[in-house]
C-alpha positions in Angstrom: -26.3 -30.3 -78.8 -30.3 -30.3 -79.8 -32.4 -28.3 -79.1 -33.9 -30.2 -75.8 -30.7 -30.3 -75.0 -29.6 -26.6 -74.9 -32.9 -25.8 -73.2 -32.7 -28.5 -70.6 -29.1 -26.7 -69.5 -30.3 -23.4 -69.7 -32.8 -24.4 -67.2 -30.2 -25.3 -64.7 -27.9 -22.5 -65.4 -28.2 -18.7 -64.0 -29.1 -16.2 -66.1 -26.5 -14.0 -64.7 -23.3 -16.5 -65.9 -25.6 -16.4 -69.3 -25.1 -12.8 -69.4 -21.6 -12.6 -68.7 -20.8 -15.5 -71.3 -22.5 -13.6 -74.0 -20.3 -10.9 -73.3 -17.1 -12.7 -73.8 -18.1 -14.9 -76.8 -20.7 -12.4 -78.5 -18.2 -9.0 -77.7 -21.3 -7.4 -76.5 -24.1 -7.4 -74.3 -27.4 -9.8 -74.7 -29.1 -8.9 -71.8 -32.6 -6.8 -72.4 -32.6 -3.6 -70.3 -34.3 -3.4 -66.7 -37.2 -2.4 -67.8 -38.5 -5.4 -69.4 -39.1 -7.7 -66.1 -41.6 -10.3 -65.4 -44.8 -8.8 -64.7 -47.0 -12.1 -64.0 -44.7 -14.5 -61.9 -41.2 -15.2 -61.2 -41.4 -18.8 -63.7 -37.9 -19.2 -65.1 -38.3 -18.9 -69.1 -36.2 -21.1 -71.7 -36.9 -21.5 -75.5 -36.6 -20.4 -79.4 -37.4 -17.1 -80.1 -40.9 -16.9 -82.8 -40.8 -13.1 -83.4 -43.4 -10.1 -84.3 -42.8 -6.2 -85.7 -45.0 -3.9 -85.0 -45.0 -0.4 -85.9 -47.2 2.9 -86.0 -50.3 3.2 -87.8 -53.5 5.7 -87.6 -55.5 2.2 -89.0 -57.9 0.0 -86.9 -56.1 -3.4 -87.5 -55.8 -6.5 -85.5 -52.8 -7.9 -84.8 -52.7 -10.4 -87.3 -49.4 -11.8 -87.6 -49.0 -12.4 -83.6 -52.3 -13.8 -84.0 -51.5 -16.4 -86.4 -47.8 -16.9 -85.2 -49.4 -17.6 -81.4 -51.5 -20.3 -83.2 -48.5 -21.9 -85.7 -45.5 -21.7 -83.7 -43.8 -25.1 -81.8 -44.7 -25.9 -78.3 -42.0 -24.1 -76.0 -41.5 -21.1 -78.2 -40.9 -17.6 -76.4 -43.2 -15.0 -78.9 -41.2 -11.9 -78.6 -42.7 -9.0 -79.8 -40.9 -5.1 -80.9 -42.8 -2.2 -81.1 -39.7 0.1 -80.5 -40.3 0.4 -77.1 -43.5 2.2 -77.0 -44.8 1.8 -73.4 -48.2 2.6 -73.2 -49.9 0.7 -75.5 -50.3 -2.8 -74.5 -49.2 -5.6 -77.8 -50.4 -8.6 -75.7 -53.6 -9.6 -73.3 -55.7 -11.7 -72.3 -57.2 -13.5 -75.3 -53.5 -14.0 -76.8 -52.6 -15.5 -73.0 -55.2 -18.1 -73.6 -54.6 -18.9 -77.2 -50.8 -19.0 -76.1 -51.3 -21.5 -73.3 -53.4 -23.6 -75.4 -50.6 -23.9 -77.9 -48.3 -25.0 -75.4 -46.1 -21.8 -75.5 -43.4 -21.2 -73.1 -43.4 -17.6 -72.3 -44.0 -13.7 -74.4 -41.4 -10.9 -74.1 -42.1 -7.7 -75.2 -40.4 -4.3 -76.3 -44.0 -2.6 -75.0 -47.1 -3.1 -72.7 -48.9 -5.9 -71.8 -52.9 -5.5 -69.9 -55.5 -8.3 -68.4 -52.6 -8.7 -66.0 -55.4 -9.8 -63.3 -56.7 -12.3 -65.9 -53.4 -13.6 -66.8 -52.1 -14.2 -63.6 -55.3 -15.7 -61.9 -56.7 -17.6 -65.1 -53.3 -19.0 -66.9 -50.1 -17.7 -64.7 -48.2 -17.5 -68.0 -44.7 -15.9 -67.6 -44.5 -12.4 -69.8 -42.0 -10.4 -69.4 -42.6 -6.5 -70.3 -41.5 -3.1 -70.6 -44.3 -2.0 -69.1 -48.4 -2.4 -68.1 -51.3 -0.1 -70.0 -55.1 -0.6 -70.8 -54.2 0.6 -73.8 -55.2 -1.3 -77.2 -52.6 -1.0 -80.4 -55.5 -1.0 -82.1 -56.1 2.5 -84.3 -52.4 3.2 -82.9 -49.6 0.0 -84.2 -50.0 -2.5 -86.8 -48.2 -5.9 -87.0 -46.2 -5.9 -90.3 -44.1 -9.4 -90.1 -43.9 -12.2 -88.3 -40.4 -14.6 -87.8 -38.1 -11.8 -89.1 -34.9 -10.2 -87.2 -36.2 -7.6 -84.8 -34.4 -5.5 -82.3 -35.5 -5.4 -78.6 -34.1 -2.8 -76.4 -31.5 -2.7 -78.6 -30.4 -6.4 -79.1 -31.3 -8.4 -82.0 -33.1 -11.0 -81.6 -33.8 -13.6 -84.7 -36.3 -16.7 -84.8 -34.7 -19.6 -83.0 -32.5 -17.6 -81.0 -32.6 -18.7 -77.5 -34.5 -16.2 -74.6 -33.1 -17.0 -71.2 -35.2 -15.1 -68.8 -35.9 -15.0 -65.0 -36.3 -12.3 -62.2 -32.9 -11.5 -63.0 -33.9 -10.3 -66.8 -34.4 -11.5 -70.0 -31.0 -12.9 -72.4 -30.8 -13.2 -76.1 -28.6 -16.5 -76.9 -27.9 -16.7 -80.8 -28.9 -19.9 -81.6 -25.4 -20.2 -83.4 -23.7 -19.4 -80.3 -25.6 -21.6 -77.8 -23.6 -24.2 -77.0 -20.4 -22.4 -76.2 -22.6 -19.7 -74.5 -24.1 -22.8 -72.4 -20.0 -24.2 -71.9 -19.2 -20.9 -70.3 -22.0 -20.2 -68.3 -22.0 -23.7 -66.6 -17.9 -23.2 -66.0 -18.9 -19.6 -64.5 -22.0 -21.3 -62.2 -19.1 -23.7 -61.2 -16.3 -21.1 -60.3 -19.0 -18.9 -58.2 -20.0 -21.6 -56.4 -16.6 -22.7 -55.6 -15.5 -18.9 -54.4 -18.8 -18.5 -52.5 -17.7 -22.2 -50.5 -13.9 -20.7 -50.0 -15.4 -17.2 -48.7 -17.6 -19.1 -46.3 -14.8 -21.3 -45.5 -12.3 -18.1 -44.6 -14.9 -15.6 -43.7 -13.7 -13.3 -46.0 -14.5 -11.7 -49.2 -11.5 -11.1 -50.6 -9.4 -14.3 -49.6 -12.6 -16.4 -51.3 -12.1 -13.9 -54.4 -8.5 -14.2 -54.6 -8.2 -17.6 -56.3 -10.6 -16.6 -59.6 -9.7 -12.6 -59.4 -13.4 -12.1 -60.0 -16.6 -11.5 -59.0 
């Protein structure tokens, strides 16, 4: 499949039967932990991953590489952004927001803090999903030290052109090499839970509309 392709059905699939495909074809879990949740809207996010480290510093610098990455990436990326889940200072705002919308991306996720949440929601309404909100700048605190390398969020790895999957349900990490079958299971999973949820209605019970799959 391309790229439009895989993105178009992960759009129509739930992020739930995303998650529990990843664990069967990946052996282990893709799904960010609780704690990174949308904190501007409920907008279902699908797209490559475009990724930034960050990490400690005592030195006043900007954040150049999610500066320059918000301006270079392709329209519909997901900027996701590790700072070893530090929670109080804030790796995204309003400023990167606008410059963000006005490069067409689709959505930021982020292993830290993100402030301007007024601004964001009433000015752009772009989806971010983070660990967390703080006034506080990473400036004098965290440095950005590469842009489009491997990074771990919450644990998961997450390399450029993977896919993020994300709605008020969480956020999943798709290996881009692992899409497509990821995408085959979670549509057959979607299918199967709406077939028990039709027989459970249908007998008015849970167990007799479980009984057929032996799962839930």
């Amino acid at each position: 499949m391309t790229l439009d392709q895989l993105i178009a059905g992960f759009r129509d699939t739930a992020i739930a039967s995303c998650a529990d495909a990843m664990d069967k074809i990946a052996g282990h879990r893709g799904y960010l932990g609780h704690a990174i949740k949308p904190r501007i809207n409920d907008k279902k996010i699908v797209g490559p991953a475009v990724t930034v480290l960050e990490e400690a510093t005592e030195e006043a610098h900007p954040p150049t590489h999610a500066i320059e990455l918000i301006d270079s990436a392709d329209a519909g990326s997901v900027i996701v952004i590790s700072i070893n889940g530090e929670a109080d200072v804030a790796v995204w705002g309003g400023l990167m927001t606008a410059g963000a919308v006005a490069n067409k991306l689709e959505a930021a996720v982020l292993d830290g803090a993100v402030r301007d949440i007024t601004e964001i929601k009433g000015d752009y309404d772009f989806p971010v999903y983070a660990r967390s909100a703080s006034p506080g700048t990473t400036v004098g605190r965290y440095k950005t030290v590469a842009s489009n390398v491997a990074v771990t969020v919450d644990g998961i790895e997450v390399k450029p052109g993977d896919l993020i999957v994300g709605d008020i349900d969480g956020v999943v990490v798709i290996p881009r090499d692992k899409a497509e079958e990821v995408l085959e299971m979670a549509r057959e999973i979607d299918e199967r839970e709406a077939e028990q949820a039709r027989l459970i209605i249908e007998a008015g019970s849970l167990q007799e509309g479980l009984a057929k799959y032996g799962r839930i």
